[in-house]
C-alpha positions as a printed NumPy array, in Angstrom:
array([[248.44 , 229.67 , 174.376],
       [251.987, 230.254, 173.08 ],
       [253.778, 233.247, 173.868],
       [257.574, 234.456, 172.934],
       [259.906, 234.871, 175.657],
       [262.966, 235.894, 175.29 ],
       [262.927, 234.514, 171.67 ],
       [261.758, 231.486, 172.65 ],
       [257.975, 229.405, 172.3  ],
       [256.803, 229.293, 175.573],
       [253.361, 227.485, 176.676],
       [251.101, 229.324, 179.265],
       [247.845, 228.822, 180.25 ],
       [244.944, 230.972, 179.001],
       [243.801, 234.125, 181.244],
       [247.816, 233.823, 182.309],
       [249.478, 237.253, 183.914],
       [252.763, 238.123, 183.931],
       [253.321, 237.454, 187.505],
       [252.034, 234.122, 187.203],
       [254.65 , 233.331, 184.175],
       [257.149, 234.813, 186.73 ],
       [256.225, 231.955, 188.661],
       [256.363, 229.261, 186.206],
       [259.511, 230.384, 185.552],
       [260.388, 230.16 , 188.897],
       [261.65 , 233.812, 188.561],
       [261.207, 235.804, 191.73 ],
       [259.291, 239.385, 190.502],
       [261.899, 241.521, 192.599],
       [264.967, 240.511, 190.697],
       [263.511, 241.057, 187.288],
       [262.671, 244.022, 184.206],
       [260.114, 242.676, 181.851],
       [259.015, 244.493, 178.479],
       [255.792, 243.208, 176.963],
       [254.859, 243.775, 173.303],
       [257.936, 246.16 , 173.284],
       [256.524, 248.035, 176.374],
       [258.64 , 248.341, 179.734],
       [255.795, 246.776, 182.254],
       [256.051, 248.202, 186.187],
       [256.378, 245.755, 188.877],
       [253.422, 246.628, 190.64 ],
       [251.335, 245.75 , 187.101],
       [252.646, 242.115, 186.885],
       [249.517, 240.751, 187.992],
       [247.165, 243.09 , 186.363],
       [249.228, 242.354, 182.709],
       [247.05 , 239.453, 181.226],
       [249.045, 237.789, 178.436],
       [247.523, 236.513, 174.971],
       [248.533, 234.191, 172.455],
       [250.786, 235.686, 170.228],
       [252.908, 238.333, 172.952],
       [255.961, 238.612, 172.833],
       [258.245, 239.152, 176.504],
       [261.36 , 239.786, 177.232],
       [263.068, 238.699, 180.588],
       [265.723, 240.382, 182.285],
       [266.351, 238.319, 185.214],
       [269.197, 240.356, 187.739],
       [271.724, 238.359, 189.449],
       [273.768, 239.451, 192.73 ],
       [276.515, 237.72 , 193.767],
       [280.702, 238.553, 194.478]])
């Protein structure tokens, strides 16, 4: 299925969660905010979010560093 993240076309498998895009992404879910279909998802429902073609995500990855 094709999803938009972050503007972009982004291939996932079907019956794909959020967490699991986190980790195709190789994104760790601690250093990240995600909306879904304009919603602001909590951490703790990564893996219960099931994606569909179509969504739309946005991907705010945070970055430490000095």
């Amino acid at each position: 299925m094709q999803l938009k993240v972050n503007g972009k076309t982004q291939a996932v498998k079907d019956g794909c969660d959020i967490e699991a895009l986190l980790q195709q992404l190789n994104l760790a879910a601690e250093r990240v905010a995600v909306e879904h279909n304009h919603n602001i998802v909590m951490r703790c429902d990564f893996g219960a979010t099931l994606l569909q073609d179509g969504d739309q995500l946005e991907i705010v990855n945070f970055v430490g560093g000095g």
